[in-house]
BAMAR-233801 format. One line per 4 residues: number of its first residue (from 1); their letters; for each residue x, y, z of C-alpha. Coordinates in steps of 0.1 Angstrom, whole numbers, plus 5000, padded with zeros to 4 digits. Example, Ala and Ser with C-alpha at 12.3 -4.5 7.8 and 13.67 -1.06 7.14 Angstrom:
1> AS> 5123:4955:5078 ~ 5137:4989:5071
END
This chain:
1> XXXX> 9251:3190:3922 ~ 9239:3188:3959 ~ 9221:3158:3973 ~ 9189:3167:3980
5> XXXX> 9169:3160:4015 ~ 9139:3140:4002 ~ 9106:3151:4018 ~ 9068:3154:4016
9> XXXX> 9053:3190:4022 ~ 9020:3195:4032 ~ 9010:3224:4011 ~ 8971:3221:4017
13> XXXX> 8959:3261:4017 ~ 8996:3275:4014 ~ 8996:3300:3987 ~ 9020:3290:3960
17> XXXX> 9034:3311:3930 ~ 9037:3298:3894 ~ 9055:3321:3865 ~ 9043:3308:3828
21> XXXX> 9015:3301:3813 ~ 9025:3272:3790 ~ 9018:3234:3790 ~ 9053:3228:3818
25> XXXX> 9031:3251:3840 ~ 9000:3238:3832 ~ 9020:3204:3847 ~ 9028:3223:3875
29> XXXX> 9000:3238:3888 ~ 8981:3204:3879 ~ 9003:3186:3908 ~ 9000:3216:3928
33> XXXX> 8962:3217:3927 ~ 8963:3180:3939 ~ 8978:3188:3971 ~ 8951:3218:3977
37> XXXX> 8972:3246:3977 ~ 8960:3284:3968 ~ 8977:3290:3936 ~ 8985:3325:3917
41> XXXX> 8997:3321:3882 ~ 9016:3348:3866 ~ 9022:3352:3826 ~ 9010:3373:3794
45> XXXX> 8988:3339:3782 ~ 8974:3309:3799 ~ 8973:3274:3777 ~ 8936:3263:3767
49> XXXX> 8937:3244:3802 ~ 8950:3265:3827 ~ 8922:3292:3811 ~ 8898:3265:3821
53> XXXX> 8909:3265:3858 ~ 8906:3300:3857 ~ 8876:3304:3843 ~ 8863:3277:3867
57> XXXX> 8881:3300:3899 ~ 8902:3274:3907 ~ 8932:3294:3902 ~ 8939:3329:3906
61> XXXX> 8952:3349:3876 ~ 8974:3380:3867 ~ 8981:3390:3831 ~ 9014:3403:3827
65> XXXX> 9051:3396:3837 ~ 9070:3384:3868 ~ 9072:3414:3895 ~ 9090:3410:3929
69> XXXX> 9060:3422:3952 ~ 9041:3389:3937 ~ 9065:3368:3962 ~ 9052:3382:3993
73> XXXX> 9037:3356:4018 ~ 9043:3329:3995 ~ 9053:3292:4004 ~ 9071:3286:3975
77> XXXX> 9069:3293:3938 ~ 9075:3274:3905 ~ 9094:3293:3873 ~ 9080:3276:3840
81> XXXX> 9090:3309:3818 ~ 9113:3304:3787 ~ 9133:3339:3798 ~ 9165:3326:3811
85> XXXX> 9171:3361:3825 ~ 9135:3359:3842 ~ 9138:3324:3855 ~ 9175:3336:3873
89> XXXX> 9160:3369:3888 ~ 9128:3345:3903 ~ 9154:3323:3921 ~ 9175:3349:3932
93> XXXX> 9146:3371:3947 ~ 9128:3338:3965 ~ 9160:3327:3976 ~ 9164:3366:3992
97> XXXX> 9133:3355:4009 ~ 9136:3324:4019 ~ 9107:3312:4000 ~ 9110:3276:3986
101> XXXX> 9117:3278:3950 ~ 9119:3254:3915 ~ 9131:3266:3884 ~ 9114:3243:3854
105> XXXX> 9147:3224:3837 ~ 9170:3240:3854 ~ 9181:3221:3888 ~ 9213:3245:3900
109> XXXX> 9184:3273:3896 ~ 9160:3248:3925 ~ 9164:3250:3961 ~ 9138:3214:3958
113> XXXX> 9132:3195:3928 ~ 9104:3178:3917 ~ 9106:3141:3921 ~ 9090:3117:3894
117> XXXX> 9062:3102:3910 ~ 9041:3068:3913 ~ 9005:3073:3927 ~ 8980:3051:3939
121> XXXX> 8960:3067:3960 ~ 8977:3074:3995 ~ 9004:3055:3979 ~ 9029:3082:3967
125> XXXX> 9063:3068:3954 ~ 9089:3096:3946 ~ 9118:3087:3920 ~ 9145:3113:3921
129> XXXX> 9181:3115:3902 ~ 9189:3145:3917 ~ 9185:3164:3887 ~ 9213:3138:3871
133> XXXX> 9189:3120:3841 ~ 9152:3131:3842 ~ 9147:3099:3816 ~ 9163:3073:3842
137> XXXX> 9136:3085:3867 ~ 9110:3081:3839 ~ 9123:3048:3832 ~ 9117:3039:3866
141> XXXX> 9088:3054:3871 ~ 9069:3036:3846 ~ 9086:3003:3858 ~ 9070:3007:3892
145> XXXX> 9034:3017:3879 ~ 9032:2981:3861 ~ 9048:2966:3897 ~ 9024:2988:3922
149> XXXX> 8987:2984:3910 ~ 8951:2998:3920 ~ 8949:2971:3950 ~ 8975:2990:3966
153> XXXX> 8955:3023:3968 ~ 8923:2999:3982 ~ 8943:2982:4006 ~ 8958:3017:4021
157> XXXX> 8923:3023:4021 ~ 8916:2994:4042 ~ 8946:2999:4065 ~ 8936:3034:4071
161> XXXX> 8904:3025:4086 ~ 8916:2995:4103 ~ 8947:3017:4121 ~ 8915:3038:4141
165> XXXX> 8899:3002:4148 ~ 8926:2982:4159 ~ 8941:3000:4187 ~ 8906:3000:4205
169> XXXX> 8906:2963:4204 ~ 8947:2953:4206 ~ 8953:2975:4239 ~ 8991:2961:4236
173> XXXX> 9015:2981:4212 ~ 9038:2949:4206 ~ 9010:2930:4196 ~ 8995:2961:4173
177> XXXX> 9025:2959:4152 ~ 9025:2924:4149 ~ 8993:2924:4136 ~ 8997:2953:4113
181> XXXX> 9030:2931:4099 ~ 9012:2903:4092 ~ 8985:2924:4074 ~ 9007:2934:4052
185> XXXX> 9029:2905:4041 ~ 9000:2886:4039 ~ 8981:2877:4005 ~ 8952:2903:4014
189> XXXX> 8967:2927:3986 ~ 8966:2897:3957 ~ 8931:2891:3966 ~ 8919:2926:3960
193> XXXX> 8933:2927:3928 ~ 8921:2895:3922 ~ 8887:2906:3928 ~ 8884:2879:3959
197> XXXX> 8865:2906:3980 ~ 8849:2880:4009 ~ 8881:2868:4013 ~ 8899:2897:4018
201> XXXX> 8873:2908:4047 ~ 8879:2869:4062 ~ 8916:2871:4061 ~ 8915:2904:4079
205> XXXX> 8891:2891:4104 ~ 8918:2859:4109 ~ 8952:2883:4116 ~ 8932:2907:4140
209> XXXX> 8906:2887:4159 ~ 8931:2859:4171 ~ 8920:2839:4205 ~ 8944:2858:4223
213> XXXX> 8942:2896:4205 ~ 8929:2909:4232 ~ 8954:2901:4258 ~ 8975:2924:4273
END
């Protein structure tokens, strides 16, 4: 098995191919919908849901079987078919391309896999075995979404907006960091899940409104 480069693809607008019509595509196009991506599906039959995103126009739609001419200008394209002879001639033409290309259950058929993954908001963590035990990642995966709660997707939240403040008012990039360190391992994240709003907004006031912030 190779080891895999892990990365994050931005895959807002690109136009992305899935083959099946079942509940794995359904899966498929579901994570791929999240990321705003223009998505084709191609297969004899939807499932009840992806028919709902069609009927809806969120996904465009061609009745039949896989053809090779569907891969033009594609980013990349997902196999979720239960032909093993279909799924192989879908890698081997992407890979002809150089189209990015996953074969559903079948990783030496993938030129990426998709990771397991833990979201909370703009909190994405990606678990990957490199294809060696889909149920380990699972494992993990549901170990780290009783560890990472909600608060952590509010306090991104807060950290986003306070990244395009705080460089207006810390003009120094040592001191920037420092503060955005302390942000973090402080208890600010407890106190949102604890509810403790008004203290959350005075401990952030505390770490970036020091006497001396606003020396150079």
């Amino acid at each position: 098995m190779p080891r895999y480069y892990p990365a994050y693809l931005d895959i807002r607008d690109k136009k992305c191919l899935v083959l099946g019509g079942g509940a794995v595509a359904e899966r498929k196009v579901g994570l791929l919908l999240n990321c705003e991506a223009r998505i084709c599906v191609v297969s004899p039959d939807l499932s009840p849901g992806l028919e709902e995103l069609n009927i809806r126009g969120q996904i465009e739609y061609i009745r039949g079987e896989f053809k090779e001419e569907y891969l033009e200008g594609l980013f990349l394209v997902v196999g979720a078919t239960d032909k093993k002879e279909t799924n192989i001639r879908i890698y081997t033409e992407a890979v002809k391309r150089g189209i990015l290309v996953n074969i559903a259950d079948s990783p030496e058929l993938c030129s990426f896999l998709v990771p397991s993954v833990v979201e909370r908001g703009d909190l994405i963590i990606s678990i990957s075995t490199c294809g060696k035990s889909p149920a380990l990642a699972k494992k993990i995966r549901e170990e780290l979404e009783d560890r990472y709660g909600i608060e952590y997707a509010e306090f991104l939240s807060i950290m986003g907006k306070l990244r395009d403040k705080i460089p207006i008012k810390i003009l120094d990039k040592n001191k920037r960091e420092e503060v955005y360190k302390k942000l973090v391992y402080s208890p600010i994240i407890d106190l949102i899940k604890d509810g403790k709003n008004e203290s959350v907004r005075t401990m952030i006031n505390e770490i970036i409104n020091p006497k001396n912030a606003f020396e150079k």
